[in-house]
C-alpha positions in Angstrom: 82.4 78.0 100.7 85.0 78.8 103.6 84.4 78.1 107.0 82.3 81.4 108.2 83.5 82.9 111.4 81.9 82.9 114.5 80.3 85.9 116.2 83.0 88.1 117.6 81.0 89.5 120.5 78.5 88.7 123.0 75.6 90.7 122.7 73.7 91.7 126.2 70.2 90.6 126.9 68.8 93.4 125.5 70.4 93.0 122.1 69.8 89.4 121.6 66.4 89.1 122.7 66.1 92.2 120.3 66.4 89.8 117.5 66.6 86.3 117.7 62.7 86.2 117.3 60.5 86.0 114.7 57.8 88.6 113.6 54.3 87.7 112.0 53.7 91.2 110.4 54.9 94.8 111.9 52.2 97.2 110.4 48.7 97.4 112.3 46.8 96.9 109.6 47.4 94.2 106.3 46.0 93.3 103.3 46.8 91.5 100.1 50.3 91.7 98.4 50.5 91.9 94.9 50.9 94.9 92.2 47.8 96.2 91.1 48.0 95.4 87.6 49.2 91.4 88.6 52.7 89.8 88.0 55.5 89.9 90.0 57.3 92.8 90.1 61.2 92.5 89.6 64.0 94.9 90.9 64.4 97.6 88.8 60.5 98.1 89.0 58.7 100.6 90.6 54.7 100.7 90.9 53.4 104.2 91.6 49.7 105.0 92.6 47.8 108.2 91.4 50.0 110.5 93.2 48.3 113.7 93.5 51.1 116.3 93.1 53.6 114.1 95.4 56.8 113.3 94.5 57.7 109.3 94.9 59.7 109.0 97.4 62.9 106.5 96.7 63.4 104.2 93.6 63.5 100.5 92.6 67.2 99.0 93.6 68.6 96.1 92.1 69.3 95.1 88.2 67.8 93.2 85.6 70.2 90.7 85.7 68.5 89.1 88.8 68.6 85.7 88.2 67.0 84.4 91.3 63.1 83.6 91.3 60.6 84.4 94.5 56.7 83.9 95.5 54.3 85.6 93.4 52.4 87.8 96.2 49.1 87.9 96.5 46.6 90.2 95.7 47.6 94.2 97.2 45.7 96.5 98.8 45.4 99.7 96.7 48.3 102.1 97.2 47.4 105.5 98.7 47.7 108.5 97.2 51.8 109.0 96.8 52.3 106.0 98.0 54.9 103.9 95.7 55.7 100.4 96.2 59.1 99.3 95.0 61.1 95.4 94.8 64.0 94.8 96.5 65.9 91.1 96.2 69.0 89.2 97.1 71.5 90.1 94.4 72.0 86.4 93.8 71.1 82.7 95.0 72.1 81.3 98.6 72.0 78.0 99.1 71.7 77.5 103.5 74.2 75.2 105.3 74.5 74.7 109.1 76.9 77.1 109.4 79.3 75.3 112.7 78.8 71.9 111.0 75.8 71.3 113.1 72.3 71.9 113.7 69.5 72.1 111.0 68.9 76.2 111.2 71.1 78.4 109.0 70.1 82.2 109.8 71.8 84.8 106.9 71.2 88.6 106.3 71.8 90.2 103.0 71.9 93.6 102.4 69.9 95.1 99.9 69.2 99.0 98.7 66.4 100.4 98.2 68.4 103.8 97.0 66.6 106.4 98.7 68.1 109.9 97.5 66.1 111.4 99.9 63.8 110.5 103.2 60.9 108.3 103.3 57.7 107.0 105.3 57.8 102.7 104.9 54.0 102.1 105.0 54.3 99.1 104.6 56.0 95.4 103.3 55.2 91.8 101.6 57.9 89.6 102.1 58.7 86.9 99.0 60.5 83.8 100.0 62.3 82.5 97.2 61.9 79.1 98.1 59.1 78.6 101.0 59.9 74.6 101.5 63.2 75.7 103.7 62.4 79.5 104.3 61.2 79.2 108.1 60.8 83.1 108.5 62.4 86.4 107.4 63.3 90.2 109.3 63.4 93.0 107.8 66.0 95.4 109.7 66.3 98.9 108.8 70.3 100.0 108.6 70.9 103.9 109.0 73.2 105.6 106.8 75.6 105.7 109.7 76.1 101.5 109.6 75.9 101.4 106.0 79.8 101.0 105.8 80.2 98.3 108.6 77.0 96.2 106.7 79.0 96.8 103.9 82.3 95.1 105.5 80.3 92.2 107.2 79.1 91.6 103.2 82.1 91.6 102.1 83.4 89.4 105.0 82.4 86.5 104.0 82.1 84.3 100.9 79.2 84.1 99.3 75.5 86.0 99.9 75.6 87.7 102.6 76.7 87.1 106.3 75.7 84.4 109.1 73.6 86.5 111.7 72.3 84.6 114.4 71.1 87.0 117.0 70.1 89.7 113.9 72.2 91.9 112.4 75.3 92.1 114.5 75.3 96.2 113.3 73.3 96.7 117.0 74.9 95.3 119.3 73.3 97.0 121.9 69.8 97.6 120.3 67.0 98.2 122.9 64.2 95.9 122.9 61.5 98.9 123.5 62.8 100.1 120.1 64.1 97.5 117.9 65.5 98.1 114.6 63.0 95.4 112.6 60.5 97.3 110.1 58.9 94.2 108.7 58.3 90.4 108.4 57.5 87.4 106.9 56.3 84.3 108.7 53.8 81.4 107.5 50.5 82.5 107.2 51.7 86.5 107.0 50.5 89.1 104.3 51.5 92.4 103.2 51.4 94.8 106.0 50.1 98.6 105.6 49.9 100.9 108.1 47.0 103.4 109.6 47.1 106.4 107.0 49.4 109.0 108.7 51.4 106.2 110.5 55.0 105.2 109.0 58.4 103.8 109.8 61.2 106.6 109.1 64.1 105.8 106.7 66.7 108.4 105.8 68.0 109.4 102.4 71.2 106.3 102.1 69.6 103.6 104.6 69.4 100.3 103.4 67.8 97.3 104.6 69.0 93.7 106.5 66.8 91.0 105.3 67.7 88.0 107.8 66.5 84.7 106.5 66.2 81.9 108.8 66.3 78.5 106.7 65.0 75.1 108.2 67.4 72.8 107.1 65.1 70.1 108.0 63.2 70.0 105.0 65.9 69.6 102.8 68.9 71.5 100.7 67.6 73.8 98.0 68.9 77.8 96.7 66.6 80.4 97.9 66.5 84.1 96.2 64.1 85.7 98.7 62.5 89.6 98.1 60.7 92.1 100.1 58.0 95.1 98.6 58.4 98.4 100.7 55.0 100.3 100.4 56.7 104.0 100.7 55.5 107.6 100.9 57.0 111.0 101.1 59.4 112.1 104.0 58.1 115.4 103.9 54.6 114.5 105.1 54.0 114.6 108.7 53.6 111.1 109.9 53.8 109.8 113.2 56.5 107.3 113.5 56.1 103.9 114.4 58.2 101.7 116.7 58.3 98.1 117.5 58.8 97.1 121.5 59.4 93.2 121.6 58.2 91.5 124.6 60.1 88.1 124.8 59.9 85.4 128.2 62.2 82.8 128.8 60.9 79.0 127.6 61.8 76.3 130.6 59.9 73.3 129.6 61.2 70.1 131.1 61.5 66.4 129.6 58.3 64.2 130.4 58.8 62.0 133.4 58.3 59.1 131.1 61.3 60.7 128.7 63.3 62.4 131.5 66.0 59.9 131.4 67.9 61.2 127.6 71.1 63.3 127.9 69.7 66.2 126.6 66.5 66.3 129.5 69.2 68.1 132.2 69.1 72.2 131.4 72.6 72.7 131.5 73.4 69.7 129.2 70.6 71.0 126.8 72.0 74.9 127.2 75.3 72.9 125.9 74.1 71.6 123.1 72.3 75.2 121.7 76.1 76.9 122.1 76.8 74.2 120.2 74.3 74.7 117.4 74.4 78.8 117.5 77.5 79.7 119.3 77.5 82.3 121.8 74.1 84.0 121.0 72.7 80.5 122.5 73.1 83.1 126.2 69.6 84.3 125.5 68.0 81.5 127.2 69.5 82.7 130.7 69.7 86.1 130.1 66.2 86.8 129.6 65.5 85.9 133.1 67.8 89.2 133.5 65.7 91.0 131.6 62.0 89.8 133.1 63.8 89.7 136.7 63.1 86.1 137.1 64.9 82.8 137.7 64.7 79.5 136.0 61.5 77.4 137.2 60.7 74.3 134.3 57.3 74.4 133.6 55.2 74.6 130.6 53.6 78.2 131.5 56.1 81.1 131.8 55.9 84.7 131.5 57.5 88.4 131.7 56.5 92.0 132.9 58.1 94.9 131.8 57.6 97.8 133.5 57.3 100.9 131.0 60.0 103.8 131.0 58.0 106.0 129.0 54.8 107.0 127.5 53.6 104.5 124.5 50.1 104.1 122.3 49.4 100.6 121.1 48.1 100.5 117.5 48.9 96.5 116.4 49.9 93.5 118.6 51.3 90.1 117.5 52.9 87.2 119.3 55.5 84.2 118.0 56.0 80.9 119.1 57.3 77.9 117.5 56.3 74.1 117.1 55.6 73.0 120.6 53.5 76.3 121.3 50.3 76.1 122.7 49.0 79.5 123.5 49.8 82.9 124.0 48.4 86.1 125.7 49.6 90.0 126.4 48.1 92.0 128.9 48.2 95.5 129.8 48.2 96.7 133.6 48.4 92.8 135.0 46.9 92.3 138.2 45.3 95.6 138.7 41.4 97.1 138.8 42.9 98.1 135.0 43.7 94.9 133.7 43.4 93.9 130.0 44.0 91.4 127.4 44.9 92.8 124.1 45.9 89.6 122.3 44.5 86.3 123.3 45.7 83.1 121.2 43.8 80.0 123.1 45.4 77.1 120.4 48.8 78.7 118.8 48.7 77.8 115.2 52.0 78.3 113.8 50.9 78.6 110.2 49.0 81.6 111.2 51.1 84.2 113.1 49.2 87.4 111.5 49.5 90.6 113.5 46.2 91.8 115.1 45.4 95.9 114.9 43.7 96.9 118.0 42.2 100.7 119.0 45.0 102.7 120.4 46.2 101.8 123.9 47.2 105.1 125.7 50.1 103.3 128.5 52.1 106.0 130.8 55.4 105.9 132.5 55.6 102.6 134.8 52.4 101.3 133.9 53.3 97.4 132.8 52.8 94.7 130.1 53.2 91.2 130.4 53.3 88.0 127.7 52.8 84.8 129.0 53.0 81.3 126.7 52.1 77.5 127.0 54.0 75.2 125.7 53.8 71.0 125.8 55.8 68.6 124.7 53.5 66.2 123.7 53.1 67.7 120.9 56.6 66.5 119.7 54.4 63.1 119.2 52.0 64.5 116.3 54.6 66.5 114.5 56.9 65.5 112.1 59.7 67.6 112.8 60.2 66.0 115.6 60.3 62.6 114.0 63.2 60.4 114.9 64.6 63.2 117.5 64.4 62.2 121.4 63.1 64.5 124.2 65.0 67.4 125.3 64.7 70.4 128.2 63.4 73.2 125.5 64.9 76.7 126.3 64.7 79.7 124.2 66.2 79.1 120.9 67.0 79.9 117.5 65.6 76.4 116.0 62.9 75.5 114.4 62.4 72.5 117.0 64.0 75.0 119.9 61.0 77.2 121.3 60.3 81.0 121.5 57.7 83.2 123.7 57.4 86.4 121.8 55.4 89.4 122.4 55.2 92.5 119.8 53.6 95.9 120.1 53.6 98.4 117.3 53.8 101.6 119.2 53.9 105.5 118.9 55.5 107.9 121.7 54.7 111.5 122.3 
């Protein structure tokens, strides 16, 4: 395999902080995640509930020449009446290398179709990692028909499956954080996701979909052939459309005083070594203090406000950190009579990062929410990823021994 290119622009803070994050689940509500009748379904399948009178809305994409192999999902929650739930899969195996020569995180997007002659309501997805020992976590990104042609040149761009994509796609560059482009997700301990009936995600007749694998090279090399299920239902029915807004804070956790005296324990060295590792996308660590309007203070707790611009219900809520996480929390009107906590994770577990549903949250124009997470570095003594590897400043990062503090709403606007 050539030498793949670096990213040729700098996204702002909005855009990387957009997508350098991983999602436990984007629907509200989840369930199981197999077909009905059992097995696996392949591309070129399409399962179809009792459909009333309703038309399906899209078809199976892919071929039977699929050679790849992915997880058998669990058992599904019944499809709805109309609802269809079709397969889509990478065309072919990818086998993850550090893609600058260093680091042990490879993060790759691949394009896949699920040919939609006509519009359709996503109700939900079940991620299928292909090979779960180096799979660390997967986006779903929807593409409008509009991008379809520049995916289609990043594909073709560079040898092999699919593109190198820290930072997401790189079709957004500018893509808001109150309305990112992600539709779905798979993380350890994640299911299929549905949404509330009468709730859906909006894809238009041509749009494919960005399935952004991040592998952890750490466990070892190995092919991977990951899949997603769409649950999908009519265009024509009258929906209301869900968004997701991602609420990420800047990580500033400092060396021990008793491990303070490695290389890698002064920021700027450490900022060094993530350009290093992901190229420029490695910015995000300083400019989310651009976007939360802070500076950088070390210290184990750190959060971020955002003030609201516009109207928004909450329906599901979720948060992400990675190894060294302790907890989270996401509050609603912070430090005011109308304070609230709306998800409260005491002791992170990273092997369970399932989204919670939560009765609507009705927020108006400059009202505020806030995410705040804990991390410690002592944990680096219990775990064994962090075996053999010495203390280090931790900013946000894209690897799986960097660190993350992500909020995520699943919202509706008026």
């Amino acid at each position: 395999m050539s030498t793949r290119p670096r990213p040729s622009r700098l996204r702002t803070a909005l855009a990387v902080a957009a997508s350098t994050l991983l999602l436990a689940a984007c629907g509200p509500g989840s369930g199981g995640s197999a077909d009905p009748a059992g097995g696996v379904a392949r591309p070129g399948d399409s399962t179809t509930a009792d459909t009333a009178g309703d038309t399906p809305a899209g078809t199976a994409a892919g071929t039977d020449t699929h050679a790849g192999h992915y997880a058998k999902p669990r058992k599904a929650s019944p499809l709805r009446p109309g609802e269809t739930r079709t397969t889509i899969a990478m065309p072919g195996g990818y086998t993850p290398s550090a893609p600058y020569g260093t680091g042990t995180d490879d993060y790759r997007c691949f394009l896949l179709d699920p040919e939609l002659d006509e519009p359709a309501w996503l109700t939900g997805t079940q991620v299928l990692p292909g090979n779960p020992d180096t799979v660390h976590h997967v986006i779903l990104f929807r593409v409008r028909p509009d991008q379809v042609a520049a995916a289609e040149a990043k594909d073709a761009a560079e040898e092999g499956e699919g593109w190198t994509c820290f930072g997401g796609t790189g079709l957004d560059p500018f893509q808001d954080v109150n309305d990112a482009s992600w539709i779905g997700a798979w993380a350890p301990g994640g299911k299929e996701t549905v949404t509330k009936p009468g709730f859906g995600t909006r894809l238009e007749a041509g749009s494919r979909i960005v399935m952004q694998v991040h592998y952890n090279l750490l466990t070892g090399p190995g092919p991977d052939t990951s899949a997603a299920q769409l649950r999908l239902a009519p265009g024509t029915r009258p929906y209301q459309a869900l968004h997701t807004m991602l609420l990420p804070a800047p990580v500033e956790l400092p060396c021990r005083p008793k491990h303070d005296d490695g290389p890698l324990c002064d920021r700027d060295a450490a900022l060094v070594d993530l350009h290093e590792r992901f190229g420029a996308e490695a910015r995000t660590a300083d400019l989310l203090h651009v976007l939360c309007g802070t500076k950088p203070q070390p210290g184990e707790v750190q959060s971020c406000v955002r003030t609201l611009a516009e109207p928004i219900t909450i329906h599901g809520v979720a948060g992400h950190m990675h190894l060294l996480g302790r907890s989270i929390r996401i509050e609603v009107n912070p430090d005011t009579p109308q304070a609230r906590t709306i998800l409260d994770i005491p002791v992170w577990d990273f092997d369970d990062q399932g989204s919670r549903p939560i009765a609507p949250i009705h927020l108006e124009a400059f009202q505020q929410v806030k995410v705040t997470c804990h991390h410690v570095q002592w944990l680096r003594d219990r775990l064994p990823a962090f075996e053999g590897q010495p203390d280090r400043y931790v900013a946000w990062g894209e690897g799986t021994t960097d660190e993350m503090c992500l909020g995520m709403l699943q919202v509706t606007r008026p």
